[in-house]
C-alpha positions in Angstrom: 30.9 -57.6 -193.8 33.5 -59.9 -191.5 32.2 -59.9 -188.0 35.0 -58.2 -186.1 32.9 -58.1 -182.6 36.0 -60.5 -181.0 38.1 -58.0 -180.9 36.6 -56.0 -178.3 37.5 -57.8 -175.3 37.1 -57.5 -171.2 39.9 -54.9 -170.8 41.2 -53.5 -174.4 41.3 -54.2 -178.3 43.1 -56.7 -179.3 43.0 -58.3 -182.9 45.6 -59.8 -185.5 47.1 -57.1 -187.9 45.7 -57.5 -191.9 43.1 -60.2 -190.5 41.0 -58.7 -188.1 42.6 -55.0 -187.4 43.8 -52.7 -190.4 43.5 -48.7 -190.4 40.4 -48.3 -191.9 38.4 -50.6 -188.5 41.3 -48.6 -186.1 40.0 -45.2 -188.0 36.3 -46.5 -186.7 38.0 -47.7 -183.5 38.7 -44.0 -182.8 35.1 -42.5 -184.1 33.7 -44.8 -181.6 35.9 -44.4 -178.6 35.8 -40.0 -179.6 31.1 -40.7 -179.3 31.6 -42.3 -175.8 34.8 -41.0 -174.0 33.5 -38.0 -171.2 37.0 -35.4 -171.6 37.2 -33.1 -174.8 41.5 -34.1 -174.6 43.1 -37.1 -175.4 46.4 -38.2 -175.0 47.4 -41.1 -177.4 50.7 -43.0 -177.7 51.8 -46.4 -178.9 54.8 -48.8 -179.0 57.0 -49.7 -181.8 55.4 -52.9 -183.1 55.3 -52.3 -187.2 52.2 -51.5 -187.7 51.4 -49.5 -184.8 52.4 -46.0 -186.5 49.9 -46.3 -189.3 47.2 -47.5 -186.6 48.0 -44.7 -184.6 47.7 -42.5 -187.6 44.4 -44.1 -188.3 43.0 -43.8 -185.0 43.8 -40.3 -184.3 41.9 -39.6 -187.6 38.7 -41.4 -186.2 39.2 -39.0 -182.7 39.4 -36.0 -184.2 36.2 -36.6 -187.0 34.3 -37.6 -183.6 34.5 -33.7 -182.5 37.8 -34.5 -180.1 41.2 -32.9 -179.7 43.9 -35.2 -179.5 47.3 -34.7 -177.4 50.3 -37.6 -179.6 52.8 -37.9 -177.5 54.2 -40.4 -179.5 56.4 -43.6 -178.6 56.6 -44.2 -174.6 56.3 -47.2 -172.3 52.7 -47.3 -171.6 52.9 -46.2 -167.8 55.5 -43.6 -169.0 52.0 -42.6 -170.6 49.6 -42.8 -168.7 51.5 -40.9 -166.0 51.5 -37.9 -168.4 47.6 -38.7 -168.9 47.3 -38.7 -165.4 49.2 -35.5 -164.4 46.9 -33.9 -167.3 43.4 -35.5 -166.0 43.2 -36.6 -169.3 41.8 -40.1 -171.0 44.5 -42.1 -172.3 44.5 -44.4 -175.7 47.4 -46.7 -176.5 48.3 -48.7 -179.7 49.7 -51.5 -178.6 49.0 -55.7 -178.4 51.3 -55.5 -175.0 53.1 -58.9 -175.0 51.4 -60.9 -177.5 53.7 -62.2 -180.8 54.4 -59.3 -183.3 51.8 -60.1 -186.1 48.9 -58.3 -183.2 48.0 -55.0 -182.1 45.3 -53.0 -181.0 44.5 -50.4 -178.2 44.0 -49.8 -174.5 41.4 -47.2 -173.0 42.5 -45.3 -169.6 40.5 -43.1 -167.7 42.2 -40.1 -166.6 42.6 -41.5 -162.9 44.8 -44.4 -164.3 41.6 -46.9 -164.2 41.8 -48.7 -167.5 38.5 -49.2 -169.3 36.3 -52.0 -167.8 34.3 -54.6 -169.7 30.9 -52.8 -170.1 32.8 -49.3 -171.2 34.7 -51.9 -174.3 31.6 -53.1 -174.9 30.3 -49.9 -174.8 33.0 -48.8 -177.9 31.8 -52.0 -179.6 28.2 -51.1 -179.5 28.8 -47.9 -180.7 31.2 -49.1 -183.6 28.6 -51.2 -184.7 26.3 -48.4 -185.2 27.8 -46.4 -187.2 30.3 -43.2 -187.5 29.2 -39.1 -186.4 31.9 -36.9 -188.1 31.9 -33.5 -186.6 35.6 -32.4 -188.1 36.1 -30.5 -185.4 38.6 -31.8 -183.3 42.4 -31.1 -183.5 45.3 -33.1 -183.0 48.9 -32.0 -181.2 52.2 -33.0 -180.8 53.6 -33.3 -177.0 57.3 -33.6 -176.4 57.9 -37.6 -175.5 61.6 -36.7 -173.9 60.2 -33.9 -171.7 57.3 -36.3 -170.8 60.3 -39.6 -169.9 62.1 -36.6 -167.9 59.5 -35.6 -165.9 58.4 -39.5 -165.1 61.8 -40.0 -163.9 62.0 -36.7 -161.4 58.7 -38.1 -160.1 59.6 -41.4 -159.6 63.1 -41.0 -158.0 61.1 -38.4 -155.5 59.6 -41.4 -154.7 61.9 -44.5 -154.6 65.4 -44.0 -152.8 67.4 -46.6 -153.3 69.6 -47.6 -149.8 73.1 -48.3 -151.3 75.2 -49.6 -154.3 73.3 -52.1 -156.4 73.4 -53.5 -160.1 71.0 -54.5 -162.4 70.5 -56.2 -165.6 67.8 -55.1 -167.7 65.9 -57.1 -170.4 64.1 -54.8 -172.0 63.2 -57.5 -175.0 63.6 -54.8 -177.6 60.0 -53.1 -176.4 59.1 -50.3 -174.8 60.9 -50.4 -171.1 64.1 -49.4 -172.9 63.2 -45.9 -173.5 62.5 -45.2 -169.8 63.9 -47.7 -167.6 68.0 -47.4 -168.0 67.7 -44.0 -167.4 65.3 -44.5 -164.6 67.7 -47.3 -162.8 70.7 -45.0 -163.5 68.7 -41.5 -162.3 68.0 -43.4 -158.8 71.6 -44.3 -158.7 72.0 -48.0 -159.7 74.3 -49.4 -161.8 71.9 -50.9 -165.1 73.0 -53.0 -167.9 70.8 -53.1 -170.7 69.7 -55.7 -173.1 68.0 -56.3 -176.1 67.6 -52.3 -175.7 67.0 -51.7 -179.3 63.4 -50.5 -180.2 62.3 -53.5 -182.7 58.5 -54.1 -183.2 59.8 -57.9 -185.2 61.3 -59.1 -181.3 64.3 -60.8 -183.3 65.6 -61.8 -179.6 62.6 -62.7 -177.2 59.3 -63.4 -176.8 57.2 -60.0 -175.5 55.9 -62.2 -173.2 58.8 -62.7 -170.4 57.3 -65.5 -168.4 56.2 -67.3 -172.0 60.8 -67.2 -172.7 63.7 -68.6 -171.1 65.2 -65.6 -170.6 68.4 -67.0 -171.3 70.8 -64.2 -171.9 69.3 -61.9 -169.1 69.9 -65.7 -166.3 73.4 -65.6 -167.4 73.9 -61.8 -167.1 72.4 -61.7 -163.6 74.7 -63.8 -162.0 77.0 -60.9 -162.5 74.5 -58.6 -160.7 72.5 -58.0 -157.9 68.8 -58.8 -159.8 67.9 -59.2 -163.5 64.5 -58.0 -164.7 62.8 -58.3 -168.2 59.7 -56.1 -169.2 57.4 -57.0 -171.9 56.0 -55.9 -174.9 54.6 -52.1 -173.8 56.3 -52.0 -170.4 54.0 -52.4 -168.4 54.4 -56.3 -166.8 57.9 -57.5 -165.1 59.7 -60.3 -163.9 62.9 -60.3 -161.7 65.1 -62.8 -161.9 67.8 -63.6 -159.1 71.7 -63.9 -159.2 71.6 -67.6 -159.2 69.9 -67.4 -162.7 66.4 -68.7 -161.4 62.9 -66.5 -162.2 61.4 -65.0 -159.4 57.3 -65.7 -159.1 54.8 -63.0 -158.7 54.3 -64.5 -155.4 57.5 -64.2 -153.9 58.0 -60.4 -156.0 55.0 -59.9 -153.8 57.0 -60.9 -150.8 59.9 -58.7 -151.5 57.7 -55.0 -152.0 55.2 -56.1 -149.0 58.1 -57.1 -146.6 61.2 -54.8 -147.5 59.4 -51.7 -148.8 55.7 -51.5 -148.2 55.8 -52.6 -144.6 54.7 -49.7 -142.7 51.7 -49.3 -145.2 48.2 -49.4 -144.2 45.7 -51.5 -146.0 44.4 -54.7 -148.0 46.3 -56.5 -150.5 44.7 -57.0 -153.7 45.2 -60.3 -155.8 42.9 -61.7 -159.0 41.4 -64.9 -158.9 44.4 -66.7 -160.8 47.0 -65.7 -157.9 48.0 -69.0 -155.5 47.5 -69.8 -152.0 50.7 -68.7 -151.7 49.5 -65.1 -151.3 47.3 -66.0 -148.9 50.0 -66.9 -146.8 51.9 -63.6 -147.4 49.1 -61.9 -146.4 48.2 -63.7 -143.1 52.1 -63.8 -142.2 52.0 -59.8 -143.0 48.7 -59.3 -141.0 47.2 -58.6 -143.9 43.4 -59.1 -145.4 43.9 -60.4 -148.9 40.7 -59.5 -151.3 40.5 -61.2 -154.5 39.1 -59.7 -158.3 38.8 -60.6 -161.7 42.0 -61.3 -163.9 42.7 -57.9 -165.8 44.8 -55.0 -165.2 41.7 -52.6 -164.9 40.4 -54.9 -162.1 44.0 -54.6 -160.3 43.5 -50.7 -160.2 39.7 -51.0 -159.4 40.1 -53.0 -157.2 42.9 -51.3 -155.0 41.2 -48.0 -155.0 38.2 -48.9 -154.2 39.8 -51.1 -150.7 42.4 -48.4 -150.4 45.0 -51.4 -150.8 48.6 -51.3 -149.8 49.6 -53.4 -152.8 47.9 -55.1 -155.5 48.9 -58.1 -158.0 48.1 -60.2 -161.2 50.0 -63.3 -161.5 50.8 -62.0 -164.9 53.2 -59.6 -163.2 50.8 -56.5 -163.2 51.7 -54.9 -159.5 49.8 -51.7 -158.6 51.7 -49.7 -155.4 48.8 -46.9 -155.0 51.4 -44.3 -152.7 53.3 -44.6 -156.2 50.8 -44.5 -158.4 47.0 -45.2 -159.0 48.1 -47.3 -161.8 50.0 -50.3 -162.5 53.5 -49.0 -164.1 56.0 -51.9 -164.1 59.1 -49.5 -164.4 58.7 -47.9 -161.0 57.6 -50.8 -159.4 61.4 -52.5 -160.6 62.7 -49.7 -159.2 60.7 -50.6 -155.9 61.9 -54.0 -155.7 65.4 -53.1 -156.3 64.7 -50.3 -153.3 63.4 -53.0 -151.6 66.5 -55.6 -152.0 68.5 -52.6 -151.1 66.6 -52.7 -147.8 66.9 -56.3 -147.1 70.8 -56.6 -146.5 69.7 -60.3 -148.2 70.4 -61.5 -151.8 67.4 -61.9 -153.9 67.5 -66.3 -153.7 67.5 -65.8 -150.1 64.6 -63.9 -150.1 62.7 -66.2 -152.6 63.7 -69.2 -150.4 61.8 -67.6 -147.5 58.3 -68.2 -149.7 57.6 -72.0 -150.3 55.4 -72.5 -153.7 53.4 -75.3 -153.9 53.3 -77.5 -157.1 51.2 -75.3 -159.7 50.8 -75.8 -163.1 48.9 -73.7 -165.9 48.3 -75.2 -169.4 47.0 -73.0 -172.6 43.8 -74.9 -174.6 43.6 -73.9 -178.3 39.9 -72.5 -178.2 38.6 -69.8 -180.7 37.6 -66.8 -179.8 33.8 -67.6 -181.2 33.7 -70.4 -179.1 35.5 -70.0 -175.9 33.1 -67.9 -173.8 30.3 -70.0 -174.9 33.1 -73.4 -173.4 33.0 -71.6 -170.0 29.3 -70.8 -169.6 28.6 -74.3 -170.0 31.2 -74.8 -167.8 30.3 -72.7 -165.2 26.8 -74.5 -165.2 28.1 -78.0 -165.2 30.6 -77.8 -162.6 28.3 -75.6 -160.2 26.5 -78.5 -160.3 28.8 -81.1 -159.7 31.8 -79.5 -156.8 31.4 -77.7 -154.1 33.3 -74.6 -153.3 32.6 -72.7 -156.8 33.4 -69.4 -157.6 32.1 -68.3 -161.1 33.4 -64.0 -160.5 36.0 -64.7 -163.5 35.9 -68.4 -165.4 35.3 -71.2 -163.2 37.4 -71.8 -159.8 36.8 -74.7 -157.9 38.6 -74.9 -154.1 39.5 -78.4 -152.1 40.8 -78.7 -149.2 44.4 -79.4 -151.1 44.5 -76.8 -153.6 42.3 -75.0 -156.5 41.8 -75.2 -160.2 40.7 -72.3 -162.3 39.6 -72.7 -166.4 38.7 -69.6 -167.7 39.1 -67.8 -171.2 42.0 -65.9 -172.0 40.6 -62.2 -173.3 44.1 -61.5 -175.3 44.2 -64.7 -177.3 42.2 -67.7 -178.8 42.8 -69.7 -175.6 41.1 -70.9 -172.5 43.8 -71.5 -169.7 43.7 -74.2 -167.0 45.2 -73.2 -163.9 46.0 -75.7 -160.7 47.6 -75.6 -157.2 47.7 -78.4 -154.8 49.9 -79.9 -151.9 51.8 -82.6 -153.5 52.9 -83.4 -156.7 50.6 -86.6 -157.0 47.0 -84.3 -156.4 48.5 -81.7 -159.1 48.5 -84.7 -161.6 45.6 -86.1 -160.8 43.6 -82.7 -161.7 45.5 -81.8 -164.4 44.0 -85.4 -165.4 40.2 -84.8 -164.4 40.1 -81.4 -165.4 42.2 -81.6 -168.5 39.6 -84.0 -169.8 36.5 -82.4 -168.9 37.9 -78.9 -170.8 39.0 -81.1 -174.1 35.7 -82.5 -173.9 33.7 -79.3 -174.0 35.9 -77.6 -176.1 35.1 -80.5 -178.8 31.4 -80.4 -178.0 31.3 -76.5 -179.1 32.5 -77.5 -182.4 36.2 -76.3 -182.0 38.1 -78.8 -183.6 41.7 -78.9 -181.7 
């Protein structure tokens, strides 16, 4: 029998669709996940990638043989979701590969505080997978209304975000999920929202799912019309904005925007993961802020902020948490904030941008299997402890000078370990990307990988 073990990663299940994920593993996905999940109700929903309806299928089959009754609420944005999951203090499963190419899918695990699953409760699923099935045949399965459930998101949001005057807004939704919630959301709160790409098409004939992976093309021209563009990936739940001079906006200076326009009379920490620069540091201190950092994952973000009782958290993915929002990360309200935000400002978005100065960063992908990546950054880990100072080993392998950082650490949605660099001038960034560049090839070869 193939080996299938990779597909249980740090913070979801993630495999490629006919190769290493069809409906009979998702049917033992959903046995697995029914023998260790605490709640006797789940609520399950996916997006509209092609083969996500027949995994779905499959998976509720699994969590109903395991004894559980099962609550399909059927195509919504993930947060749009997990907010009903939430409301219910139910666990949440959803089918989805989130913003990965449109051959993937898989599922995500929520607790029914928003906290996704961490790595020992996946692993946990795995273990249990690997054992074997128990089929009670007991558990039913039931149809919730996914209109009523995008209605009542809205009312709770808008109770929430008040937008201070006119603004317009192009939305990209990429043909995924956002466009089910977030026109209606943008228009509910009173802005004015054009839509693109708004079509529900698992194929992605017009984008990438992953927004900060495209050139967003069509949505930069369309936002010089407007006050903001923003694209959503995949399963709706990541974001970018994009100003009216065309140019994308970083996490960082997204960061600067919530934190200075709407969050400023909130108490608390912001959160950031490991891969976020030392431009949030500076946000931070400027904001009299304490910055903690956490491992890169979206169930680390929401860990992470509850446990510190953070004002704001972040993932330089474009995961944002806003805990007086929600205890989750939901990247449709959180557009909504920043266009609250802007509203606030009396500024345009580039002039707000301009106000954060981002050193010279870089971030470069390594073809890596997934048999042999985490086994490239242990010995990585042990290598470069021993030869830098200033080595922090909580998530890959970070090393900190006195001009910048560089981070290699495995990516858990893809066959890829990532090399990530900051420094103070142009000439240091180059001369890292050198060092460290070669020192990654170099192990990567020594596992046996063959690029």
């Amino acid at each position: 029998m193939q080996d299938i073990s990779h597909i249980f990663r740090s913070y979801d299940i993630r495999g490629i669709y006919g190769k290493d994920l069809d409906e009979e593993i998702m049917r033992r996905i959903g046995n697995a996940f029914g023998q260790t999940t605490k709640t006797e109700t789940v609520v399950v929903a996916r997006d509209m990638r092609l083969s996500s309806k027949s995994l779905r299928d499959a998976f509720i089959a699994g969590l109903t043989s395991s004894g559980k009754d099962v609550v399909d609420v059927g195509l919504l944005p993930l947060g749009v979701g997990m907010f009903h999951a939430w409301q219910h203090k139910m666990e949440f499963a959803y089918i989805t590969a989130s913003h990965l190419p449109k051959e993937w899918n898989g599922v995500k695990f929520f607790h029914a505080n928003g906290i996704g699953y961490l790595e020992h409760e996946n692993y946990e699923i795995r273990d249990v997978f690997n054992k074997g099935e128990v089929s009670h045949m007991k558990g039913a399965a039931a149809e919730g209304n996914p209109q009523e459930i995008i209605s009542d998101y809205i009312s709770y949001v808008t109770s929430k975000i008040r937008l201070k005057g006119k603004i317009k807004a192009v939305l990209d939704c990429g043909n995924g999920m956002a466009s089910l919630a977030a026109p209606e959301l943008f228009r509910k709160a009173g802005a004015e929202a054009e839509v693109i790409y708004g079509d529900l098409d698992g194929s992605f004939p017009n984008r990438n799912p992953e927004p900060a992976e495209d050139e967003l093309t069509e949505l930069r021209k369309k936002a010089g019309e407007a006050d903001l563009g923003i694209a959503y990936d995949g399963d709706g739940d990541r974001m970018l904005l994009v100003d009216e001079k065309g140019r994308k906006i970083t996490p960082e200076q997204t960061a600067y925007l919530l934190l200075t326009y709407a969050l400023n009379k909130e108490n608390g920490p912001v959160v950031a993961n490991v891969e976020c620069t030392m431009v949030v540091d500076k946000i931070a201190a400027k904001l009299g802020k304490k910055l903690i950092r956490f491992p890169v994952g979206h169930p680390y973000l929401v860990d992470c902020a509850r446990k510190n009782k953070a004002c704001f958290g972040m993932e330089f993915t474009g995961h944002y948490v806003v805990p007086s929002i929600f205890p989750f990360d939901d990247s449709l309200a959180i557009s909504l904030l920043a266009t609250q935000a802007l509203t606030e400002s009396k500024k345009s978005l580039s002039e707000i941008a301009d106000e954060i100065k981002m050193l010279p960063f870089k971030r470069i992908n390594f073809e890596c299997g997934d048999a042999e990546k985490f086994k490239v950054i242990d010995n990585l880990k042990t290598k470069l402890s021993q030869q830098y100072n200033n080595v922090n080993t909580m998530d890959g392998v970070r090393i900190d000078f006195p001009y910048g950082w560089i981070l290699i650490r495995a990516s858990n949605t893809g066959p890829t370990i990532r090399l990530t660099m900051e420094a103070d001038s142009d000439e240091r960034l180059r001369s890292m990307e050198k060092e460290f560049s070669h020192i990654l090839k170099e192990e990567i070869k020594n596992s046996g990988y063959l690029m």
